[in-house]
Every structure is written in C-alpha cells, then in structure tokens.
VEXKEMAR-826558 format. One line per 5 residues: their letters; for each residue x, y, z of C-alpha. Coordinates in Angstrom, 3 decimals. Layout:
<sites>
A> X/Y/Z | ...
</sites>
This chain:
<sites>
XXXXX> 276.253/-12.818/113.636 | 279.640/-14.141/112.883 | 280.423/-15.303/109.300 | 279.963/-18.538/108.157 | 283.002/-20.433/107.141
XXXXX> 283.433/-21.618/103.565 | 282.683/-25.588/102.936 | 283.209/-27.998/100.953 | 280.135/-29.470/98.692 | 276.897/-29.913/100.642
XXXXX> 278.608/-29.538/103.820 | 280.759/-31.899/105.310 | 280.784/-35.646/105.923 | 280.008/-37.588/108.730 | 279.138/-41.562/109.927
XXXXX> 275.783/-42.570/108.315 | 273.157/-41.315/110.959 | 271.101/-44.622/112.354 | 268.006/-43.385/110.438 | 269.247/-42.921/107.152
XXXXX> 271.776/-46.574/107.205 | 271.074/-48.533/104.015 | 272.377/-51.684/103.083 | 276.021/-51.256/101.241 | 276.090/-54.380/100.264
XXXXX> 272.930/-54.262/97.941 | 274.248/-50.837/96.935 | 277.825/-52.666/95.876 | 275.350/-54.867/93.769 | 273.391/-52.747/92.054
XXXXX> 275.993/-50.188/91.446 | 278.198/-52.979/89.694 | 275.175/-53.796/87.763 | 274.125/-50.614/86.404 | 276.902/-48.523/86.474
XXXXX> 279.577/-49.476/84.034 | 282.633/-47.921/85.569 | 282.162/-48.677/88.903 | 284.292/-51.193/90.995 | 284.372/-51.829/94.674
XXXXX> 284.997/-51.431/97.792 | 282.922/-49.141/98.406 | 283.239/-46.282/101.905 | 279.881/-44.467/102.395 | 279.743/-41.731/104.520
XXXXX> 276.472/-38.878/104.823 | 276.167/-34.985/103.976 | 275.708/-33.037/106.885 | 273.406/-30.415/106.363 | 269.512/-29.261/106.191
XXXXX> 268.584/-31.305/103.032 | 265.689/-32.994/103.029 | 267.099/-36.237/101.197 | 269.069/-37.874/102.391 | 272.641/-37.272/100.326
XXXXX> 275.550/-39.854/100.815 | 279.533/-39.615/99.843 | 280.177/-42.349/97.587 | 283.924/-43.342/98.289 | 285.820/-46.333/95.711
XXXXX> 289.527/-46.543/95.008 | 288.920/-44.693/91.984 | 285.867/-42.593/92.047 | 283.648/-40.817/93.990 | 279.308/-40.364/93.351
XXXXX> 276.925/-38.990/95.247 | 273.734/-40.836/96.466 | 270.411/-39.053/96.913 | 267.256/-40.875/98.215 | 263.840/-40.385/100.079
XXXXX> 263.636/-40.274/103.740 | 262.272/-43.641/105.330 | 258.499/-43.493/106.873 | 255.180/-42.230/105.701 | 255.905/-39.066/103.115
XXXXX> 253.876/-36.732/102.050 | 252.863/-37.854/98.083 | 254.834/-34.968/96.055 | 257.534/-34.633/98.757 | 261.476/-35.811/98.039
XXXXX> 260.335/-36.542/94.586 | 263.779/-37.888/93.678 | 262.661/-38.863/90.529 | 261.910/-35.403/89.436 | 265.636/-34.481/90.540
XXXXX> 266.782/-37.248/88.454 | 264.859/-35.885/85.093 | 265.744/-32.429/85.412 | 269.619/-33.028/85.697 | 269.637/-35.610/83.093
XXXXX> 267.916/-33.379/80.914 | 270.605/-30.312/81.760 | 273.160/-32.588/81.696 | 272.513/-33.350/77.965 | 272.666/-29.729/77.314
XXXXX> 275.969/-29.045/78.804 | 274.190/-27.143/81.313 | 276.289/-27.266/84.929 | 275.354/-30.256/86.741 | 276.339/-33.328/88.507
XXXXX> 276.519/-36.213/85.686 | 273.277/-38.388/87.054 | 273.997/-42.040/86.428 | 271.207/-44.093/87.378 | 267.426/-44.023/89.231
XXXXX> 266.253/-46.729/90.932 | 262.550/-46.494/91.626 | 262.685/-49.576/93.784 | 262.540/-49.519/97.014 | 263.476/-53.367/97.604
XXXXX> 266.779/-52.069/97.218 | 267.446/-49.515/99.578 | 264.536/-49.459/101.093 | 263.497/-46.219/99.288 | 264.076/-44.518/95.868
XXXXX> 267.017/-42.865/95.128 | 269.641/-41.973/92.422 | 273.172/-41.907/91.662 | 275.382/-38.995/90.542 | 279.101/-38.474/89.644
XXXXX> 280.828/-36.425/92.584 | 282.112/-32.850/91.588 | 285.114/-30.991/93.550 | 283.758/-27.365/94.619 | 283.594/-24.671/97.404
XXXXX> 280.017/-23.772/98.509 | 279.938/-20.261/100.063 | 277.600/-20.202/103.426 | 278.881/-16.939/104.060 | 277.537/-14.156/101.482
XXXXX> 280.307/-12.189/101.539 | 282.273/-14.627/100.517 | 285.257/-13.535/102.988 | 287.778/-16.227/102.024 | 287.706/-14.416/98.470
XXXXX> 289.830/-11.502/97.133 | 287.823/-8.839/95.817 | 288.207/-9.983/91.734 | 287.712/-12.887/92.543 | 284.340/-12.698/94.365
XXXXX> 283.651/-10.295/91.429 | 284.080/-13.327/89.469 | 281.764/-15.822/91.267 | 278.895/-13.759/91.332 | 279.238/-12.608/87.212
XXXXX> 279.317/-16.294/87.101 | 276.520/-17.278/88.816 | 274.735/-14.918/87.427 | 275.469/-16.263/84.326 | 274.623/-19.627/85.072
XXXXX> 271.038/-18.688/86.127 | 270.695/-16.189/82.996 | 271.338/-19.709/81.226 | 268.757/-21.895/83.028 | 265.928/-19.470/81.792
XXXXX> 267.061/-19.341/77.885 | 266.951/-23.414/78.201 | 263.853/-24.035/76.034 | 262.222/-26.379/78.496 | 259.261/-28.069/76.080
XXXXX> 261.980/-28.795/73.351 | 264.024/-31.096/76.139 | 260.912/-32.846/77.490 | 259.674/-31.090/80.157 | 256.448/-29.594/79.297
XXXXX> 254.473/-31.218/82.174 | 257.295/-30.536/84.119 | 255.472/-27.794/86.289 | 252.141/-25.549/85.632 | 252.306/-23.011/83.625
XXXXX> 250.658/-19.566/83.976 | 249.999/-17.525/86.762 | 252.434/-18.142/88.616 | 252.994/-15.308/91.011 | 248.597/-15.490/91.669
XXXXX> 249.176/-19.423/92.612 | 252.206/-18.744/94.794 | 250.490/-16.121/96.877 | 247.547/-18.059/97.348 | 249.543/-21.091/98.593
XXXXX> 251.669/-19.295/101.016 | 248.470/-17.045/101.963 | 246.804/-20.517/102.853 | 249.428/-22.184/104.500 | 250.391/-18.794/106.655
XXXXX> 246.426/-18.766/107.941 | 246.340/-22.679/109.017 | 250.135/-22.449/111.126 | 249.508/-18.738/112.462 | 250.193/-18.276/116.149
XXXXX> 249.499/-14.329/117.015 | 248.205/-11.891/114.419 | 251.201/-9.771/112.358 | 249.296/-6.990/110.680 | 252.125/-6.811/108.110
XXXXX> 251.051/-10.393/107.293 | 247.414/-9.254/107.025 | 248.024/-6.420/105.004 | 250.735/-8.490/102.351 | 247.984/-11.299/101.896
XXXXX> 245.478/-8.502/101.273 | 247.632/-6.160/98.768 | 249.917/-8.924/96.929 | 247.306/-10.557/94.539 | 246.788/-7.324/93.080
XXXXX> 249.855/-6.388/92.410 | 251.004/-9.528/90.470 | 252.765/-8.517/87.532 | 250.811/-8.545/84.191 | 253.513/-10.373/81.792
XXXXX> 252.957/-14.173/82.355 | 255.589/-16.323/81.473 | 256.481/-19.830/81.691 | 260.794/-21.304/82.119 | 262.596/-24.076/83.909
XXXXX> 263.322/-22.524/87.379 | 265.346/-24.386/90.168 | 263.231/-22.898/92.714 | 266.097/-22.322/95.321 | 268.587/-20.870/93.248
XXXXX> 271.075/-19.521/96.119 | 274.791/-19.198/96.925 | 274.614/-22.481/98.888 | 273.238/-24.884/95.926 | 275.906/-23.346/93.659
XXXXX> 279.083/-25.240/93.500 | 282.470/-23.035/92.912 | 285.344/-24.747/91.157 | 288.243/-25.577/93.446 | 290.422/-22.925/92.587
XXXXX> 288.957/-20.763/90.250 | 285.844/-18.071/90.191 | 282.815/-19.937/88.400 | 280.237/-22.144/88.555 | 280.724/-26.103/87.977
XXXXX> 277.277/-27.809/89.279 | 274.360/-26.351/90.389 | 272.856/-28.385/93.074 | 269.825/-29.426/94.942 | 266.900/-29.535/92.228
XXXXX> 264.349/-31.112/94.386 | 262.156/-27.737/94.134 | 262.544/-27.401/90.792 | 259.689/-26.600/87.991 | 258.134/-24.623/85.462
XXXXX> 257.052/-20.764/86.139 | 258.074/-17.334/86.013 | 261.830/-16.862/85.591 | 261.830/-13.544/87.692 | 260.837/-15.783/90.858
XXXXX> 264.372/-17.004/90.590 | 265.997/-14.091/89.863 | 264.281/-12.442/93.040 | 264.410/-14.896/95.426 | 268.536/-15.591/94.078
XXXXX> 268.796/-11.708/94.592 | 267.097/-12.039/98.488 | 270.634/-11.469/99.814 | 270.836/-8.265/98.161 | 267.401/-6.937/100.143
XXXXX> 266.921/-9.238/103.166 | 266.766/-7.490/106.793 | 269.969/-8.694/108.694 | 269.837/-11.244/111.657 | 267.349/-13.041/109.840
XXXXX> 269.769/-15.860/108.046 | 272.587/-17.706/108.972 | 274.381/-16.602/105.707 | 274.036/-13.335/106.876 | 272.700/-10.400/104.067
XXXXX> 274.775/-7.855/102.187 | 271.569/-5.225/102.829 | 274.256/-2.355/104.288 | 277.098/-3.832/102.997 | 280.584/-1.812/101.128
XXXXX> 279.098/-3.701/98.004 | 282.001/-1.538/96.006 | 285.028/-2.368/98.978 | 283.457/-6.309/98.030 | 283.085/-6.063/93.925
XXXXX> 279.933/-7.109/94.088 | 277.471/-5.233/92.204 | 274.402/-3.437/93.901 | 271.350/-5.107/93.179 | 270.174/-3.074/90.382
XXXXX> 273.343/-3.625/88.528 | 272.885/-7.302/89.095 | 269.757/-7.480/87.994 | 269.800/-5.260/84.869 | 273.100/-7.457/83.915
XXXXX> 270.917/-10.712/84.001 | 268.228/-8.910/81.942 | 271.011/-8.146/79.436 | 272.204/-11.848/79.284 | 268.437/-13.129/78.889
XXXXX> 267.272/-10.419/76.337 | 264.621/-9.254/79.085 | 263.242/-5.962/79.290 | 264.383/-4.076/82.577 | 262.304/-5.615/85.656
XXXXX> 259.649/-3.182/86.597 | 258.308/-2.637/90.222 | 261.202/-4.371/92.469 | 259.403/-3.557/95.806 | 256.618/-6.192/94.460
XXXXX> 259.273/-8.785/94.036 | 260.945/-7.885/97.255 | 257.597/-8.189/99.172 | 256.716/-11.042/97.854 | 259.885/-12.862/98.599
XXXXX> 260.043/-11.862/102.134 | 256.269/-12.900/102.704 | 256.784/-16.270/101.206 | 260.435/-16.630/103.511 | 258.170/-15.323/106.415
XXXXX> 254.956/-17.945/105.667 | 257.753/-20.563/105.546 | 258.876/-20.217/108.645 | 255.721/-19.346/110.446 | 255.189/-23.089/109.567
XXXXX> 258.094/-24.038/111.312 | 257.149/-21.970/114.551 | 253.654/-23.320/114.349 | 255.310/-26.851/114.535 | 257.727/-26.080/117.145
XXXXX> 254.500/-25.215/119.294 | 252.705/-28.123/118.699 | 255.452/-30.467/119.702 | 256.009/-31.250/115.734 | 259.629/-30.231/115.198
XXXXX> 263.151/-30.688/116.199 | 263.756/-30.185/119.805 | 266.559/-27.701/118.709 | 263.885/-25.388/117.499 | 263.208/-22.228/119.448
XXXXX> 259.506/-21.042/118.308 | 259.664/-16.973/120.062 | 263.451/-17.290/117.695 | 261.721/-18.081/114.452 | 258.750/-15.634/115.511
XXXXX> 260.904/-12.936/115.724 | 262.158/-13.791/112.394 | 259.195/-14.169/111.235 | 257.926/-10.642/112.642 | 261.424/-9.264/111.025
XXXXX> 260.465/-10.247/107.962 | 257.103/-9.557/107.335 | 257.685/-6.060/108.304 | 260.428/-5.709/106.031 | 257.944/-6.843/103.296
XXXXX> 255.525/-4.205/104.381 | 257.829/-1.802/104.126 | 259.080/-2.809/100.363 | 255.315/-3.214/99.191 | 254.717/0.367/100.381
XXXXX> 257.984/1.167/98.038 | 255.444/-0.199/95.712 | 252.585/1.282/96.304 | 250.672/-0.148/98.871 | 248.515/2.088/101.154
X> 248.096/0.801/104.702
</sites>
C-alpha cells in the first residue's frame, strides 16, 4: 500500500458539491450579524474528505472560518449532532484546551437550510500517512510526545465542573459498547466469522473491573489532530462529532490502534512491523506507560482485551458497511468481498489478541 501523502487541514478544497450548495448570500448576512469581525466578500469552497458534515472553507479578504453543518434529507435523530460539536469546543476552548475558536451556532435551519456552526480557521498539517514520512526522525518524535500529550490533557479536563455532566452516560462503558457493536454486527452479518462469534461470546466477560467516567473525543487519531505549520505539536484537535463521556482508556486504545492493527487493513497504513526505533516513535508500551505517567494512571493492565476489543468494534463497523454495499445501500465505489476481507482480517486479528488475553477457543 503506498503511503499517503501529507495534507493540509481536513483534506483539501474543492467547488461546493451540488448536494451540499447553501445560500452565500444568507450566510454573508448572518455572519455580519453575529460575528463581530467579519466583513465580506465572502469565497466558499468544501473539505474533501469522509466527514460526515458537511465542512466548508470560509474565504474573506482578511480571515478565514470554517463552516460545519448537517447533511440535507431525513437524518437519523442523534446523527451530525452539530450542536453537540459546538458545546464541546466551546467548552475546551474556554480552557485553553487545543481547538478551533467556535464562533457561533445557528440552530435554524431557515438559514441554511440545516444547522450548522462557525469556527475560526487554523493553519496545520494533518498526517494520513502514519509514518509520518515527510518528517525527520526528531521531529516525528516530537508530534507523537505531543499528541500524546494533548490526549493525556483531554482526560484530566474535569468534565462536570465545565458543564458537561449529561454530556454522555456514565458507567459501564466497555459492557454498553460491546453490546452495541455485538447487536449491530448480528443485524448487517453476511457469512458467519467464527472469530466474530467467539469475540461477542468472550468480550463481556472480560471488561475491565475499574469503571470510570472522562470527556473522550471518541476518534482520537492522527487524522483529527492538526500539526502546526512548521513545528512538531499539536494546535487543534478536530472532528468532535463522536465525542462523549466514558472510559478514558477507550481513547487511549483506539488512538494507539496504529500501533497493533494488521496491515492492509487502512489507508493510513499501520506501524505493526515497523523500525519504530529507525522512526523515533516509541513502541506501544512506551507510549502507553508515558500517557499513564502524564494522567497519574496506574499502568494499563491486560492490553490484549483492549486490542480485541478495538479490532472487533473496527470490524462490526465495517461489516455494516459491507452489509450495505449488498443491499444496494452504499456508494457505488464500495466493493463489499474488499471490506469483507477486511473485515475477516480483522476479526481474526482480534481473536488472536483476546487469546493473548486469555480466551480459550
């Protein structure tokens, strides 16, 4: 798989797609009226890339923002919940935690048609490419101590204190998430995996006992985490649409899925087999004992569980997508045996880590 090259933040631009046009002169409008530094004309151009919002480029003679909204049509009810984006950041933001400055939400849809919200633009590399290739070896030392860092950071913010109790459930986290990918993995399955089978039946038990409850992002990965221009850290962490409240370690693991994930599975490739030394990047014990450190954890027992889990919930994820593809639901650029065999990959690479564990065929 060749390497990914290095772009700029959320991809790059292109003409507004035909779906996703909105009306720039009731933007113009509104943005004069709620934004007090703003001033026209305005050039809007779209993100290119797999997020589900639609994300626009925000071009005036003196600034630039970024526009986030809901897809047009019928949605499901808690999908592209930009409103929750919008709290989360704001709440960050007032912290000093890394984000894009959010400016203003507009819950009404006579405006644009749907809901959406307005952030200040930030100037950043986003790294598609694990490895990080474009990077000399101190620096890509650099970016990940830094991102670790930054996520070490989310998870000592003391959620309740900045508002966001009911942000998310609380409790059992780990039990709720295997039940919900367990579910959704039954009602999209398309041939029978026993390495499915056998994760569904051994992961509830092997939930970890300590329950605990932080602000995670919920896709904390290399491509949501924007790299200053020139230098080796973190300036905005992006993309907070699956953000919430629950265990802090389902961050850390899934983050750390690059470290453990079978190769030929991802675009961004995996650094599983990788000269992690040659790079400067830590192995994944390092890494994770160095977050521990930075959160005043105790060391994280029983990895394989972690790794399983991840994998299986990846693996349900896309089995949804293949089950889709099948039933004439999903882009036409979709190949369903592709994202089987992915799926197959995957789940027996989760096997294999649970058995690490201690599960017994």
């Amino acid at each position: 798989m060749s390497a990914a090259p290095t772009r700029k933040y959320l991809g790059e631009t292109v003409e507004v797609k035909a779906a996703h046009r909105i009306d720039e002169a009731r933007l113009v409008q509104f943005l004069s009226d709620t934004v007090a530094d703003f001033e026209g004309p305005l050039s809007l151009r779209q993100f290119e890339g797999g997020q589900s919002n639609p994300t626009y480029l925000l071009t005036t003679p003196r600034r630039k923002y970024v526009l986030r909204r809901k897809p047009p049509g019928v949605l499901l009810k808690s999908a592209h919940a930009v409103d929750r984006e919008f709290r989360v950041m704001r709440a960050l933001w007032e912290t000093g935690f890394p984000v894009p400055e959010p400016l203003v939400l507009c819950q009404d849809d006579s405006v644009l048609g749907t809901a959406f919200y307005v952030m200040r633009h930030v100037e950043g590399r986003v790294f598609l490419d694990n490895a990080m290739p474009d990077l000399g070896r101190e620096d890509r030392a650099a970016v990940f101590d830094s991102v670790n860092a930054t996520l070490a950071r989310l998870h000592s913010v003391d959620h309740v204190a900045l508002g966001l109790e009911d942000f998310g459930r609380g409790g059992n986290y780990f039990s709720r998430q295997i039940g919900r990918w367990s579910q959704q993995y039954e009602a999209s399955r398309t041939e029978d995996l026993a390495a499915m089978d056998r994760l569904i039946a051994w992961l509830p038990g092997a939930v970890p006992q300590d329950d605990e409850t932080r602000l995670i992002h919920g896709d904390y990965s290399f491509h949501n985490v924007l790299i200053h221009p020139t230098e080796p850290r973190v300036v905005a962490v992006l993309d907070w649409e699956l953000s919430t409240t629950g265990h802090p370690l389902g961050d850390l693991m899934y983050h750390t899925m690059e470290w453990y994930r079978p190769p030929h599975c991802d675009a961004r490739g995996t650094l599983l087999g990788a000269d992690l030394a040659a790079l400067g990047v830590p192995d994944l014990d390092a890494y994770v004992t160095l977050y521990c450190e930075r959160t005043g954890r105790a060391p994280v027992e029983n990895l394989g569980f972690h790794k399983a889990y991840n994998l299986f919930r990846v693996a349900a994820i896309i089995q949804g997508i293949v089950a889709r593809a099948l039933g004439g639901n999903a882009a036409a650029s979709v190949d369903a045996a592709e994202q089987s065999a992915r799926v197959r990959v995957l789940a027996d690479a989760a096997w294999g880590y649970a058995q690490e564990a201690g599960a017994v065929a």
